[in-house]
BASESE-465250 format. One line per 8 residues: number of its first residue (from 0); their letters; for each residue y, x, z of C-alpha. Coordinates in steps of 0.1 Angstrom, whole numbers, plus 5000, padded with zeros to 4 digits. Layout:
<nulums>
NUM) a) Y/X/Z ~ ...
</nulums>
This chain:
<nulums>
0) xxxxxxxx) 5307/1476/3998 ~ 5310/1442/3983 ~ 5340/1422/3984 ~ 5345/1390/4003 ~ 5353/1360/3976 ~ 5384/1344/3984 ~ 5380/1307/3999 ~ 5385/1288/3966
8) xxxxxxxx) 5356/1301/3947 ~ 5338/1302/3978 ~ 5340/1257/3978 ~ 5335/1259/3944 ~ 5302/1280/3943 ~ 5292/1256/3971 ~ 5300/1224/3946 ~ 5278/1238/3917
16) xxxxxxxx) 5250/1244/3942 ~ 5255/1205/3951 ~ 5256/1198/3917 ~ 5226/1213/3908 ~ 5211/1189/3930 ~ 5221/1159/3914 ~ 5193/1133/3901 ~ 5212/1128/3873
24) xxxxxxxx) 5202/1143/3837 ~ 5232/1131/3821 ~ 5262/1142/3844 ~ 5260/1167/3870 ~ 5289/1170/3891 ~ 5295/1176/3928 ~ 5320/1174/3950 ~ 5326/1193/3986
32) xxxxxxxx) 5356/1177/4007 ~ 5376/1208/4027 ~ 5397/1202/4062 ~ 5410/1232/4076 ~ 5388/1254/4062 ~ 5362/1234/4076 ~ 5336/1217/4051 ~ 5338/1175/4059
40) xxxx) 5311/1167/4033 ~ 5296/1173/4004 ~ 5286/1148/3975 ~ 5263/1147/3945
</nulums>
């Protein structure tokens, strides 16, 4: 049985799938705002 990844990893695997995304060659960042466990947004 697999284990569950704990809640931080869990944004941040989110913000490199967002990131990935990104139009830009150059710099690839992404960003995913968190409120109460609950995701608010994400950004490229």
């Amino acid at each position: 049985m697999e284990k569950r990844i704990d809640k931080i990893n869990y944004y941040l695997d989110i913000a490199k799938v967002v990131a990935s995304r990104s139009t830009c060659l150059r710099k690839k960042s992404g960003a995913v705002i968190v409120n109460n466990d609950e995701i608010i947004a994400t950004r490229l």
